[in-house]
PDB file of N, CA, C and O in Angstrom:
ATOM      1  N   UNK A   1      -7.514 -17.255  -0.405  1.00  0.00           N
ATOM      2  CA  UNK A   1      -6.591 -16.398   0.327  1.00  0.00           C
ATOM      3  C   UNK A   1      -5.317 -17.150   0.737  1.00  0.00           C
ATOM      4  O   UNK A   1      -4.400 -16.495   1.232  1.00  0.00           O
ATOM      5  N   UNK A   2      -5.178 -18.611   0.550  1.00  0.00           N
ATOM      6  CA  UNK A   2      -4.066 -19.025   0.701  1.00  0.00           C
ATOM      7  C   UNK A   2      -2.961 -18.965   0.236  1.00  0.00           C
ATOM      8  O   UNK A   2      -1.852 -19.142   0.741  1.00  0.00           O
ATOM      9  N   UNK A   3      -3.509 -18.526  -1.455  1.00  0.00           N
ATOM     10  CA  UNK A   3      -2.133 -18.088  -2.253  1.00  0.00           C
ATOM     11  C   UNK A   3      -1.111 -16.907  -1.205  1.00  0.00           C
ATOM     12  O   UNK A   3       0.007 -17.066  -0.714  1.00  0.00           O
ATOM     13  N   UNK A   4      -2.249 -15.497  -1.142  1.00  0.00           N
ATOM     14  CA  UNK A   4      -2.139 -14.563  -0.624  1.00  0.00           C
ATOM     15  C   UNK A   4      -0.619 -15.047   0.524  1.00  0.00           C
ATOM     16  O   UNK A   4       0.509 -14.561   0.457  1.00  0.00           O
ATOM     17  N   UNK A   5      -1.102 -16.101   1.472  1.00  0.00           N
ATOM     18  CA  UNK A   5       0.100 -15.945   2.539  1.00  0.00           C
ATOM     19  C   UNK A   5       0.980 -16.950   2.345  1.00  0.00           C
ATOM     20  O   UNK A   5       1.796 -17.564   3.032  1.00  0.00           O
ATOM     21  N   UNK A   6       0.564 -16.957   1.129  1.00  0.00           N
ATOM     22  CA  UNK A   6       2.279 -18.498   0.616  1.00  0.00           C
ATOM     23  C   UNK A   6       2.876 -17.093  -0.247  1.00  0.00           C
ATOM     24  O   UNK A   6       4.047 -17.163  -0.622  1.00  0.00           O
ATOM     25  N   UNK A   7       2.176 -15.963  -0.531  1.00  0.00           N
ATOM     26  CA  UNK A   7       3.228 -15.068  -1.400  1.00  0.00           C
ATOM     27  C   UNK A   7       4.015 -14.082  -0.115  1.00  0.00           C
ATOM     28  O   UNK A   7       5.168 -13.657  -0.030  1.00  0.00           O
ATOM     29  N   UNK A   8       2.539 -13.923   1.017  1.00  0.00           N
ATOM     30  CA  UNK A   8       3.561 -13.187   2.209  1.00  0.00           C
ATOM     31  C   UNK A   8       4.654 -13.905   2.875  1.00  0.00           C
ATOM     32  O   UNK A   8       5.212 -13.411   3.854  1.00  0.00           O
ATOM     33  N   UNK A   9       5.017 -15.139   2.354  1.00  0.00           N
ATOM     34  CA  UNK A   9       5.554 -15.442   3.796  1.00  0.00           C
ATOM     35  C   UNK A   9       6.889 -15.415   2.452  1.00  0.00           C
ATOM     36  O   UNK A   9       8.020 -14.958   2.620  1.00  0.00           O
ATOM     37  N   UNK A  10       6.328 -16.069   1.084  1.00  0.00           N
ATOM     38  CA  UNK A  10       8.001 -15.424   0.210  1.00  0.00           C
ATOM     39  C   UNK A  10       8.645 -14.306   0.201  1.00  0.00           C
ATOM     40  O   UNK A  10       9.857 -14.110   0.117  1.00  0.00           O
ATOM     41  N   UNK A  11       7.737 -13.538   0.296  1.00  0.00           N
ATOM     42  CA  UNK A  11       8.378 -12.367   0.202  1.00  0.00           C
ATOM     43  C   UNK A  11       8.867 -11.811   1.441  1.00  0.00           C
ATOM     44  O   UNK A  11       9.798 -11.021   1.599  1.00  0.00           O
ATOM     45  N   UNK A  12       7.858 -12.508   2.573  1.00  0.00           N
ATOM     46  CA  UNK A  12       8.961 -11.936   4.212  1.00  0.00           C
ATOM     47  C   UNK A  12      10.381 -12.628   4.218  1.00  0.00           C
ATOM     48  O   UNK A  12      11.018 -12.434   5.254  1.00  0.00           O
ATOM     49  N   UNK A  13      11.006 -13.416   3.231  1.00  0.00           N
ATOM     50  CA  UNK A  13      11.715 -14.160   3.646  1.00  0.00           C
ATOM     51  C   UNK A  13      13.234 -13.892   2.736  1.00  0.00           C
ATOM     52  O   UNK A  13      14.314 -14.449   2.930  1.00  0.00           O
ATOM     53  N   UNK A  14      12.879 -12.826   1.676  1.00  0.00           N
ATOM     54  CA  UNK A  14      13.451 -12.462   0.551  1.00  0.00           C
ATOM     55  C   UNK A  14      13.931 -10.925   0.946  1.00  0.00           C
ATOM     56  O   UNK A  14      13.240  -9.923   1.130  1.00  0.00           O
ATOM     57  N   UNK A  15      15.485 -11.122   1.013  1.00  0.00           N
ATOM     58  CA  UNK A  15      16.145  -9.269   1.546  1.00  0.00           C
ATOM     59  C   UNK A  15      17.179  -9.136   0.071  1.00  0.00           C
ATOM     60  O   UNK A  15      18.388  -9.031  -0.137  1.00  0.00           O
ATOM     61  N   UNK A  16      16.267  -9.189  -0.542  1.00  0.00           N
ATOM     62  CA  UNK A  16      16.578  -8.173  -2.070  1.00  0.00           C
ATOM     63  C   UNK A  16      15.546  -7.659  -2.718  1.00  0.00           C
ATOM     64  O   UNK A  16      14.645  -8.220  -3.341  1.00  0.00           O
ATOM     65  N   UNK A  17      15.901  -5.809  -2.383  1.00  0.00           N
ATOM     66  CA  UNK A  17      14.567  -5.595  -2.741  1.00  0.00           C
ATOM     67  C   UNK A  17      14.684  -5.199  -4.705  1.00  0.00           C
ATOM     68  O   UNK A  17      13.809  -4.824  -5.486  1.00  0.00           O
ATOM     69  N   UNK A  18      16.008  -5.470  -4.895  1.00  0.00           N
ATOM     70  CA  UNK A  18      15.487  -6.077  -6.069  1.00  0.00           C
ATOM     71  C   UNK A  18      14.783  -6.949  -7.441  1.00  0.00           C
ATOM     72  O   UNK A  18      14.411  -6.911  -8.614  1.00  0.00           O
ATOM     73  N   UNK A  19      14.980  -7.829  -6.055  1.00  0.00           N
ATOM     74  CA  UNK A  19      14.264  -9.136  -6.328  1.00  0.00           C
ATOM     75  C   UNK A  19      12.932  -9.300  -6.398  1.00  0.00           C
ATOM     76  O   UNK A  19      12.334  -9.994  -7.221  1.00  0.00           O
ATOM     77  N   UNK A  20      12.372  -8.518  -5.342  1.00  0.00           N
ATOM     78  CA  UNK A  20      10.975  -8.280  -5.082  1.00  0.00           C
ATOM     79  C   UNK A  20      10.463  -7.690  -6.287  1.00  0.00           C
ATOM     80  O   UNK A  20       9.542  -8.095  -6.997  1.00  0.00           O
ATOM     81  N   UNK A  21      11.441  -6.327  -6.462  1.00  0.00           N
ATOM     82  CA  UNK A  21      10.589  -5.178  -7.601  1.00  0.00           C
ATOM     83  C   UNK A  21      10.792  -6.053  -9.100  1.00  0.00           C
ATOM     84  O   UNK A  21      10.129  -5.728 -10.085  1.00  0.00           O
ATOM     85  N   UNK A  22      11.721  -7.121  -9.143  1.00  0.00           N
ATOM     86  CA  UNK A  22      11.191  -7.940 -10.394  1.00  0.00           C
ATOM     87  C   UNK A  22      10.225  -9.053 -10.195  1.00  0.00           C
ATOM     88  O   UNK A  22       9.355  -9.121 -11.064  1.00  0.00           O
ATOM     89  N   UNK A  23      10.194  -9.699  -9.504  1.00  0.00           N
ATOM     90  CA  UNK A  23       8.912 -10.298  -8.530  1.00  0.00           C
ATOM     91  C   UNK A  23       7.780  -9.969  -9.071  1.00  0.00           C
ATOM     92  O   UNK A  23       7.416 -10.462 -10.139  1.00  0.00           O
ATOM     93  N   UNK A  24       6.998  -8.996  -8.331  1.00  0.00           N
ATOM     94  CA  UNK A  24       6.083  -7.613  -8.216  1.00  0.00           C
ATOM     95  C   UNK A  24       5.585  -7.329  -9.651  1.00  0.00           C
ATOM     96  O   UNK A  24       4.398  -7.164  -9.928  1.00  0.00           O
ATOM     97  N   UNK A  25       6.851  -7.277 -10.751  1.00  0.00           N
ATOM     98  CA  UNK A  25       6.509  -6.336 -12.185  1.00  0.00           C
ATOM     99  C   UNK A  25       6.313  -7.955 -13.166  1.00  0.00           C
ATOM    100  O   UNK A  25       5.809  -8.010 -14.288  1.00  0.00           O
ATOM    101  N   UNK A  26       6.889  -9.217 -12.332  1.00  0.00           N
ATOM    102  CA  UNK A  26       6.679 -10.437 -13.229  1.00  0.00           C
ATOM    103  C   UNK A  26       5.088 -10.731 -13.191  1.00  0.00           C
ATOM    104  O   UNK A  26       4.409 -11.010 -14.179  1.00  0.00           O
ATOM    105  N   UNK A  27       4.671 -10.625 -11.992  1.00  0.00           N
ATOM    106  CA  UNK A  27       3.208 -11.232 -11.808  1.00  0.00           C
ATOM    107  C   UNK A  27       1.956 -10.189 -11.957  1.00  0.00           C
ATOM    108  O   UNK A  27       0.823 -10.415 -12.383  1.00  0.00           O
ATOM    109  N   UNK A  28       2.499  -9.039 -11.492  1.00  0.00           N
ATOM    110  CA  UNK A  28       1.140  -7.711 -12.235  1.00  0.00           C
ATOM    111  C   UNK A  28       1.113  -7.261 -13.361  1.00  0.00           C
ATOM    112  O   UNK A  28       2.006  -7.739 -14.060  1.00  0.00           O
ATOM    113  N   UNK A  29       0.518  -6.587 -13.830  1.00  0.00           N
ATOM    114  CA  UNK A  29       0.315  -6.183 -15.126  1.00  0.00           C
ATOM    115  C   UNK A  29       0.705  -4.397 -14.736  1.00  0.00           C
ATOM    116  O   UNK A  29       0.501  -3.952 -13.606  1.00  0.00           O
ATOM    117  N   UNK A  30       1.073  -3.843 -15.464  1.00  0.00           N
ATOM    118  CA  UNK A  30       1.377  -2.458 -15.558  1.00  0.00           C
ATOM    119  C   UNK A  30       0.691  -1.612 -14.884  1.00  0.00           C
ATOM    120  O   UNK A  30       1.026  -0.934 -13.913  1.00  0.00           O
ATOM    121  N   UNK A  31      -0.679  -1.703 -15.656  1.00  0.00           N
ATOM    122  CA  UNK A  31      -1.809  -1.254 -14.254  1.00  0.00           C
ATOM    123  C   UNK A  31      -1.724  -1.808 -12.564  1.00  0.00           C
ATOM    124  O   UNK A  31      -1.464  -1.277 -11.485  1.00  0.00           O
ATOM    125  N   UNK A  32      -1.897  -2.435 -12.780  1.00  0.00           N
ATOM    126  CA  UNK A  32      -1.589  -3.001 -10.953  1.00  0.00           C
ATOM    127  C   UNK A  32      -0.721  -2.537 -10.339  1.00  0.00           C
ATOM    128  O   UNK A  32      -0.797  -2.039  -9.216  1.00  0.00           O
ATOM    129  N   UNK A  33       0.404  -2.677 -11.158  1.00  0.00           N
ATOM    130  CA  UNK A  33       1.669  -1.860 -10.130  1.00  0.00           C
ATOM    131  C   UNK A  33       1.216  -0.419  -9.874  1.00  0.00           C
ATOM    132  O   UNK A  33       1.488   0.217  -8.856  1.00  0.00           O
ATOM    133  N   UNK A  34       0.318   0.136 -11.166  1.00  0.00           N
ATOM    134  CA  UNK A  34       0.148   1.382 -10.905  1.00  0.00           C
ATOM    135  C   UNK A  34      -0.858   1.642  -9.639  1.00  0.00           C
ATOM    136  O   UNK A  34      -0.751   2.381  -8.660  1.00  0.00           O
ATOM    137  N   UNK A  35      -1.732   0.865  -9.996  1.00  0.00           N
ATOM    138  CA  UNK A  35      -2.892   0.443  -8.174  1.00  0.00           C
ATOM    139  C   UNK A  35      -2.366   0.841  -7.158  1.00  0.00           C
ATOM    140  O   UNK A  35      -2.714   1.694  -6.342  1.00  0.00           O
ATOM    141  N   UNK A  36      -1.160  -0.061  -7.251  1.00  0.00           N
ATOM    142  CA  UNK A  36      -0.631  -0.909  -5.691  1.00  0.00           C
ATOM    143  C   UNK A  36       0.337   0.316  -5.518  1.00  0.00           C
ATOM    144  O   UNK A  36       0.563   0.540  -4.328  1.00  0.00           O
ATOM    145  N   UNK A  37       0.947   1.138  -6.359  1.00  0.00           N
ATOM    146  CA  UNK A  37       2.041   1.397  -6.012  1.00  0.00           C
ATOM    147  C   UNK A  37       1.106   3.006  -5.526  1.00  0.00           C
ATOM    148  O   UNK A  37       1.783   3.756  -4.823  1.00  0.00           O
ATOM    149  N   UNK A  38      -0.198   3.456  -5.835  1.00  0.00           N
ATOM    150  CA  UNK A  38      -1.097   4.973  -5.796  1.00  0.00           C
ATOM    151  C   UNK A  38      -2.030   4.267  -4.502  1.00  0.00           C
ATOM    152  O   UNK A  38      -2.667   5.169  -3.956  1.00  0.00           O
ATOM    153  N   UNK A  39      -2.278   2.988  -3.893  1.00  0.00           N
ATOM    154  CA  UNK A  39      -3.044   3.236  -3.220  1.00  0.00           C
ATOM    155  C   UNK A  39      -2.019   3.266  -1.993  1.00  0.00           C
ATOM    156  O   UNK A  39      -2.418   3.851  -0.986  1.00  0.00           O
ATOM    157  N   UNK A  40      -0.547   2.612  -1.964  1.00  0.00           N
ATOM    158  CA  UNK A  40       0.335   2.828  -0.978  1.00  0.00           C
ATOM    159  C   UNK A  40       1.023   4.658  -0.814  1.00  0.00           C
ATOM    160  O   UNK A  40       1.601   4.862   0.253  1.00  0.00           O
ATOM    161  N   UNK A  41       0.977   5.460  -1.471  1.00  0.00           N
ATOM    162  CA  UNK A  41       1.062   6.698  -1.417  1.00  0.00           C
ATOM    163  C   UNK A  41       0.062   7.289  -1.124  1.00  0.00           C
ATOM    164  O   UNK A  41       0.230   8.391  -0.601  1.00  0.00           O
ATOM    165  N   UNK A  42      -1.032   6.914  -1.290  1.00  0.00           N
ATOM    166  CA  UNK A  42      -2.669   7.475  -0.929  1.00  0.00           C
ATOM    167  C   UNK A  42      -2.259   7.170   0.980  1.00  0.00           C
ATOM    168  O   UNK A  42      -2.178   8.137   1.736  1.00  0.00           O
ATOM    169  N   UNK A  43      -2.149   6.419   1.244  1.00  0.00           N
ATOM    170  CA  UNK A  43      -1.813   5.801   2.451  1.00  0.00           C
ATOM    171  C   UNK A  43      -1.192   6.552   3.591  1.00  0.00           C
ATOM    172  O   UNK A  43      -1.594   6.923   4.694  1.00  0.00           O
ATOM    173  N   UNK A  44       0.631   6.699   2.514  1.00  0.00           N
ATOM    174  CA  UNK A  44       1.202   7.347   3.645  1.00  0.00           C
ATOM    175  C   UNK A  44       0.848   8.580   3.462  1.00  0.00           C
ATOM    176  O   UNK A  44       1.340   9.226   4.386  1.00  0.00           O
ATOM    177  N   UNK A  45       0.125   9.407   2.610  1.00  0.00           N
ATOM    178  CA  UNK A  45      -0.292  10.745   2.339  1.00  0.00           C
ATOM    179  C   UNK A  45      -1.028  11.033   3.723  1.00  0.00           C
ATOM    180  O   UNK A  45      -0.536  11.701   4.632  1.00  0.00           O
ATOM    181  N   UNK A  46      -2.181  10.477   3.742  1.00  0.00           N
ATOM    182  CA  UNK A  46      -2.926  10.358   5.042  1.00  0.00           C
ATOM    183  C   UNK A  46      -2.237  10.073   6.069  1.00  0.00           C
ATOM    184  O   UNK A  46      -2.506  10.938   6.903  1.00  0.00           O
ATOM    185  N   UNK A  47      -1.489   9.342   6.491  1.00  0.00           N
ATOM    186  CA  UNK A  47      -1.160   9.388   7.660  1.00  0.00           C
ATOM    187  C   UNK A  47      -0.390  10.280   7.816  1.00  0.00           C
ATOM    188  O   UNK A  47      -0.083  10.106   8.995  1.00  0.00           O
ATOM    189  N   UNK A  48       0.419  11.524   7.327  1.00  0.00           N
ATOM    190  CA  UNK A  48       1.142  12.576   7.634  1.00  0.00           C
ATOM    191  C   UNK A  48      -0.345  13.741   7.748  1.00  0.00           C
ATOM    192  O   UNK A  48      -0.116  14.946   7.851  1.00  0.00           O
ATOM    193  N   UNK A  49      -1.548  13.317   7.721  1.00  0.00           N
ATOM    194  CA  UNK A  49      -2.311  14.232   7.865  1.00  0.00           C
ATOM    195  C   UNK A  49      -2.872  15.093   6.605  1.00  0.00           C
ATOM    196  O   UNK A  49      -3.085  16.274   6.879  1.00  0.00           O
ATOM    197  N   UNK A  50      -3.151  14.687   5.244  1.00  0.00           N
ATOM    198  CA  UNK A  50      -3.312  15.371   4.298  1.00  0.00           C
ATOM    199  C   UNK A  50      -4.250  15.014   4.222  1.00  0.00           C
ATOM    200  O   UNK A  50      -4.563  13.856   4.500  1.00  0.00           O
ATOM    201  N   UNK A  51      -5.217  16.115   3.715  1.00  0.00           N
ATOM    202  CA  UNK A  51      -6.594  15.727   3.425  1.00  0.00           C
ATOM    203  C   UNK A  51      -7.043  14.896   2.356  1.00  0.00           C
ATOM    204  O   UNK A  51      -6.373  14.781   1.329  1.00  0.00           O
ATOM    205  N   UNK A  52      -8.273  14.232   2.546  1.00  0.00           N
ATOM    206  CA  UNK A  52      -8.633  13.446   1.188  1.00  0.00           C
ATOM    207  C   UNK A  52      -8.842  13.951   0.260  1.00  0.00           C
ATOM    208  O   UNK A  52      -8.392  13.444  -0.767  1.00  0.00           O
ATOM    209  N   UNK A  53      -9.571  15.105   0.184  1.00  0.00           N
ATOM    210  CA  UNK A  53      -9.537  15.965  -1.120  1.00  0.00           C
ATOM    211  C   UNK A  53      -8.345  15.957  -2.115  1.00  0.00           C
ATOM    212  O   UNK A  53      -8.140  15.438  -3.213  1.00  0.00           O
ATOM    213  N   UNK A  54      -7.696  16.698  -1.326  1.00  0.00           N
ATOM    214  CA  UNK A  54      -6.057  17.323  -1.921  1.00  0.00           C
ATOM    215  C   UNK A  54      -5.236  15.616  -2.309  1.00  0.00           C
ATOM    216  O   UNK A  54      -4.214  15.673  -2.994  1.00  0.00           O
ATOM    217  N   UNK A  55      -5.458  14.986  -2.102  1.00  0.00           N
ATOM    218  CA  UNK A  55      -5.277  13.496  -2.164  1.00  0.00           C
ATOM    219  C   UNK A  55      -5.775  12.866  -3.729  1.00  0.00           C
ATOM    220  O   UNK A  55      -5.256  12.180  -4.609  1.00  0.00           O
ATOM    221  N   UNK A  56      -6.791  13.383  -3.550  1.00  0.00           N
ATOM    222  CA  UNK A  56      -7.320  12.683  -4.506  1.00  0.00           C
ATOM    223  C   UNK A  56      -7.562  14.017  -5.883  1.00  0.00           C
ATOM    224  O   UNK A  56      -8.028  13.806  -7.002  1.00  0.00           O
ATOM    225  N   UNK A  57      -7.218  14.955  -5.490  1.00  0.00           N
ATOM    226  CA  UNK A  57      -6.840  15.856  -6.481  1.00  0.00           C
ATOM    227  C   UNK A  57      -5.526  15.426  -6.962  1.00  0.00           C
ATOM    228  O   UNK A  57      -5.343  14.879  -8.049  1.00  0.00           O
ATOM    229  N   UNK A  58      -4.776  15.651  -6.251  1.00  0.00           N
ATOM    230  CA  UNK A  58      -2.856  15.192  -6.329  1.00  0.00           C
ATOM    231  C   UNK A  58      -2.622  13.753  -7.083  1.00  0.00           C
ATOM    232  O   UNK A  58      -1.679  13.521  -7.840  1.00  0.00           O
ATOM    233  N   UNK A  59      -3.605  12.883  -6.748  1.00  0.00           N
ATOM    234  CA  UNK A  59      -3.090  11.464  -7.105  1.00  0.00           C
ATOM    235  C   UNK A  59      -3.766  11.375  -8.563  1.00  0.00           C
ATOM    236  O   UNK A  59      -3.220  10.923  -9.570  1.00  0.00           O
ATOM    237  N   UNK A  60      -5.553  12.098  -8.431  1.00  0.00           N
ATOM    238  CA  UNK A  60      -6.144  11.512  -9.474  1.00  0.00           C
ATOM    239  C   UNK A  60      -6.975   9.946  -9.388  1.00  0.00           C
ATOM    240  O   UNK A  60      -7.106   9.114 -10.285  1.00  0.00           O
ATOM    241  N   UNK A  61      -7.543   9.898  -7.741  1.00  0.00           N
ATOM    242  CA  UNK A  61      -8.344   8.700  -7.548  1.00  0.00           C
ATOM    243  C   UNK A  61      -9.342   9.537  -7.215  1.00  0.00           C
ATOM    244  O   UNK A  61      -9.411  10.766  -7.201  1.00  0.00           O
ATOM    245  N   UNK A  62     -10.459   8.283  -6.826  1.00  0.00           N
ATOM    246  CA  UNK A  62     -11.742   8.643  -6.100  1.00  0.00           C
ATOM    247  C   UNK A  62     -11.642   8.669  -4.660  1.00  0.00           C
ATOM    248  O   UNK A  62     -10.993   8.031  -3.831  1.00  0.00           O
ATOM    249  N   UNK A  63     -12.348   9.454  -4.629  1.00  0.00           N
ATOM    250  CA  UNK A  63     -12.801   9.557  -2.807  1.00  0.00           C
ATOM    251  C   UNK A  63     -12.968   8.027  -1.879  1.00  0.00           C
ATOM    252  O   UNK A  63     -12.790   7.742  -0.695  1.00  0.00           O
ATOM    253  N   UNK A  64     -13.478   7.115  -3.312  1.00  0.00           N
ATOM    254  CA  UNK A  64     -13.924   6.149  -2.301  1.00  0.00           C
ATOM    255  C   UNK A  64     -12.597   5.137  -1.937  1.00  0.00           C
ATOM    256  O   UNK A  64     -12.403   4.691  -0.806  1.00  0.00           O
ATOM    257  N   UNK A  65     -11.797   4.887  -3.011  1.00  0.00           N
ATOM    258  CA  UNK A  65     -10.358   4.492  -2.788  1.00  0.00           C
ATOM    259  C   UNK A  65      -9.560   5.381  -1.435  1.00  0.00           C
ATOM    260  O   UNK A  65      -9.140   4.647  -0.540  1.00  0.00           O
ATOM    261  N   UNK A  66      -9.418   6.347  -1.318  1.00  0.00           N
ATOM    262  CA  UNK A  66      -9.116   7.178   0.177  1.00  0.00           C
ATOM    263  C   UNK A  66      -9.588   7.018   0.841  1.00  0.00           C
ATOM    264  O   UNK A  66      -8.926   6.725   1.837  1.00  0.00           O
ATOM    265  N   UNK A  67     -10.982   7.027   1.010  1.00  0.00           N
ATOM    266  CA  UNK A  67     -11.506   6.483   2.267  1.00  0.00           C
ATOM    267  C   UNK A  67     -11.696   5.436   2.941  1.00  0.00           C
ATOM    268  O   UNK A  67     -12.071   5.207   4.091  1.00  0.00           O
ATOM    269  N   UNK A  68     -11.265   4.588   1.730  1.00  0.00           N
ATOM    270  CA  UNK A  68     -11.213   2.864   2.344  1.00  0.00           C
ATOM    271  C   UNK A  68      -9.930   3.200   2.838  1.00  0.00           C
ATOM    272  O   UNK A  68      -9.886   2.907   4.033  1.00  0.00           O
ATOM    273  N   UNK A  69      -8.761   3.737   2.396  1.00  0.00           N
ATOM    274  CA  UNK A  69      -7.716   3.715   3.000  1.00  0.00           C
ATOM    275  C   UNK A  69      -7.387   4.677   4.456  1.00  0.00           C
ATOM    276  O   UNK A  69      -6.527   4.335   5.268  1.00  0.00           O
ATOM    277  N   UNK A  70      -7.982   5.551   4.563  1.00  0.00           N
ATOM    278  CA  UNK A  70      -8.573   5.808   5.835  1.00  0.00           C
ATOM    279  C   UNK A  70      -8.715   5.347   7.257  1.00  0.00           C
ATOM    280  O   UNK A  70      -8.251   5.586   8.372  1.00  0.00           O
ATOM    281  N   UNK A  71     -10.072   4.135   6.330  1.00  0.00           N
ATOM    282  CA  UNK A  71     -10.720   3.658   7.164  1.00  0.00           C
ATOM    283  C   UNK A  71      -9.819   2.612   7.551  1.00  0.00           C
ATOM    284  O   UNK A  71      -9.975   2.365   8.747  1.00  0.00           O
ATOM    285  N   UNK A  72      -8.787   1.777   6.922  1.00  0.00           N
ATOM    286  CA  UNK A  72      -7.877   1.329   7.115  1.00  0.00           C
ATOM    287  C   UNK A  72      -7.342   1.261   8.224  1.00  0.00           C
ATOM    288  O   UNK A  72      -7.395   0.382   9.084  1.00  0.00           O
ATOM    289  N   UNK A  73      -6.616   2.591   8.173  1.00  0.00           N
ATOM    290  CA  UNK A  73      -5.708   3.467   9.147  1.00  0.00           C
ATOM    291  C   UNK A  73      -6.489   3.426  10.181  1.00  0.00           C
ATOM    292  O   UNK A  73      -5.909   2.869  11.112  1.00  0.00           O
ATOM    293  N   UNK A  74      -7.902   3.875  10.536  1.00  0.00           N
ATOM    294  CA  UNK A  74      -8.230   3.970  11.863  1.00  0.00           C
ATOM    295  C   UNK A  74      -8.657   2.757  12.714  1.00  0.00           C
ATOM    296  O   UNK A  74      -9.212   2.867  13.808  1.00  0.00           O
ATOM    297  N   UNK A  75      -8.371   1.672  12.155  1.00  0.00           N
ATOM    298  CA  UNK A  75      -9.115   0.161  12.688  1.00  0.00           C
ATOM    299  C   UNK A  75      -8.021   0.130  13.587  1.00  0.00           C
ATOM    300  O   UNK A  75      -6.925   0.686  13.534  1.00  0.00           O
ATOM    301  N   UNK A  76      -8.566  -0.678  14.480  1.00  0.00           N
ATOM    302  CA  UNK A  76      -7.607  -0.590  15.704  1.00  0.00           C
ATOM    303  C   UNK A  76      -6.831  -1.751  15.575  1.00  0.00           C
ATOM    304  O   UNK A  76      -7.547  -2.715  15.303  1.00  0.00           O
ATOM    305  N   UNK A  77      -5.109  -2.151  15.709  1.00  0.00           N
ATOM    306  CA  UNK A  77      -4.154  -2.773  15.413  1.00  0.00           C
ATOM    307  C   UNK A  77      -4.011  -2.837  13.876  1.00  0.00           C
ATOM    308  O   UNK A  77      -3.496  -3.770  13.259  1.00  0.00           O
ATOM    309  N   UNK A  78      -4.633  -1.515  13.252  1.00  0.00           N
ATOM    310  CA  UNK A  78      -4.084  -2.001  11.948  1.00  0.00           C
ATOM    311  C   UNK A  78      -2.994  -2.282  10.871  1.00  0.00           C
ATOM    312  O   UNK A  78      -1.944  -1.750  11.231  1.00  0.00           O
ATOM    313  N   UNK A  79      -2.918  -2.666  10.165  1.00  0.00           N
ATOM    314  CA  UNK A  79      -2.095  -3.419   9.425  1.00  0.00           C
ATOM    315  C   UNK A  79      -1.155  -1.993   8.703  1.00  0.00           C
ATOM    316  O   UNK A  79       0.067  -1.894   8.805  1.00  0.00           O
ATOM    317  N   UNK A  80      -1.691  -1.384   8.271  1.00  0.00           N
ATOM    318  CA  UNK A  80      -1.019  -0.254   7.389  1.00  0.00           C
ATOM    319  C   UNK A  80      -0.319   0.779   8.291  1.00  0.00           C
ATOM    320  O   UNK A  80       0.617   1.544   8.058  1.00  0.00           O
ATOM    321  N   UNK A  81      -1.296   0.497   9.741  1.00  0.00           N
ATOM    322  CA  UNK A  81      -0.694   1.800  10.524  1.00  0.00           C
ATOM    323  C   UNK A  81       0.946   1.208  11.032  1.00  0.00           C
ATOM    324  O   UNK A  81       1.964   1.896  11.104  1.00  0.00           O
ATOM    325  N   UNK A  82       0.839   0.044  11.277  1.00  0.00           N
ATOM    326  CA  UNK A  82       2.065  -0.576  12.207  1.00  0.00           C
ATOM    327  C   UNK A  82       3.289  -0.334  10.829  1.00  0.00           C
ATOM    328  O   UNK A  82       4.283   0.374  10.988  1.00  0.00           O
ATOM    329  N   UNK A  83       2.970  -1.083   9.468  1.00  0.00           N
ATOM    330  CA  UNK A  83       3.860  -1.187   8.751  1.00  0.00           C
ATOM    331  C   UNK A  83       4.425   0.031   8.620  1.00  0.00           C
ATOM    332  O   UNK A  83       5.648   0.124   8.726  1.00  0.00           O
ATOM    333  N   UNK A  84       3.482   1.380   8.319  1.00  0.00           N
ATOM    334  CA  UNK A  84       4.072   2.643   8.310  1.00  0.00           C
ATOM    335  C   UNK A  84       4.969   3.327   9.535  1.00  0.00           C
ATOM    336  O   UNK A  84       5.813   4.198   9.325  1.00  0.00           O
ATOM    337  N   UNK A  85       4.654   2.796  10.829  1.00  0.00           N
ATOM    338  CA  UNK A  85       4.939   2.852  11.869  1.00  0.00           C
ATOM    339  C   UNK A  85       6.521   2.127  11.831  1.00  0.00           C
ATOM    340  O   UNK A  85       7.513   2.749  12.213  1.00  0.00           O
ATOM    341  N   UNK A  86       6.565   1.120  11.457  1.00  0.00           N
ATOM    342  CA  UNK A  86       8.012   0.166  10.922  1.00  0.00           C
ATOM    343  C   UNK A  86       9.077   1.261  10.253  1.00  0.00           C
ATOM    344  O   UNK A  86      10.130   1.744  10.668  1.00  0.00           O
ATOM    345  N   UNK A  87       8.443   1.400   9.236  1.00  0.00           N
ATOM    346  CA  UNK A  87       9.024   2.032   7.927  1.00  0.00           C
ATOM    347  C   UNK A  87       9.781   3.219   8.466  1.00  0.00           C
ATOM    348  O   UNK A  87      10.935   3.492   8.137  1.00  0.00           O
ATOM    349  N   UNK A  88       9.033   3.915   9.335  1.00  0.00           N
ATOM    350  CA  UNK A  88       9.089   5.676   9.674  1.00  0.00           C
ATOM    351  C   UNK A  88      10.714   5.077  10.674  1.00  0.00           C
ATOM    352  O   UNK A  88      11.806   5.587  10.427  1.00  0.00           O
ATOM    353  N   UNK A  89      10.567   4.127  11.597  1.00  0.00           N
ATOM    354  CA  UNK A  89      11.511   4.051  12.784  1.00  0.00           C
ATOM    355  C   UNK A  89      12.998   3.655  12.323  1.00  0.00           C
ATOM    356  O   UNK A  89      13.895   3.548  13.158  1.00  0.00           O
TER     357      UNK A  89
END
């Protein structure tokens, strides 16, 4: 997991978000972006209140991918809720 926060702390430190989105498309593979980029819309879907169903009809995942993301959302100080919380302000 150390890679993990030698890549967060590059990328907290980097204000081109072009840079990032070539970044991002250098080191994943096509699929991944597609992952990363459906489980972050799975995300904010839910937090505007949409059901998991209609979620996972709309996106084309499983239930169990939504509900981890969910469960996410309801942990207390969580990580996805604050960033979305950022994003929205």
């Amino acid at each position: 997991m150390e890679n993990i926060k030698d890549i967060a702390r590059v990328l907290s430190k980097i204000d081109d978000q072009k840079l990032i989105e070539e970044f991002l498309s250098s080191i994943l593979t096509k699929k991944e972006l597609e992952d990363l980029s459906s489980r972050w819309e799975l995300v904010k879907l839910l937090d505007k209140g949409i059901s998991q169903r209609k979620i996972a009809k709309d996106l084309h995942l499983s239930l169990c991918k939504i509900t981890r993301g969910s469960k996410e959302l309801k942990k207390e100080n969580s990580a996805l809720k604050r960033i979305i919380k950022e994003i929205n302000s």
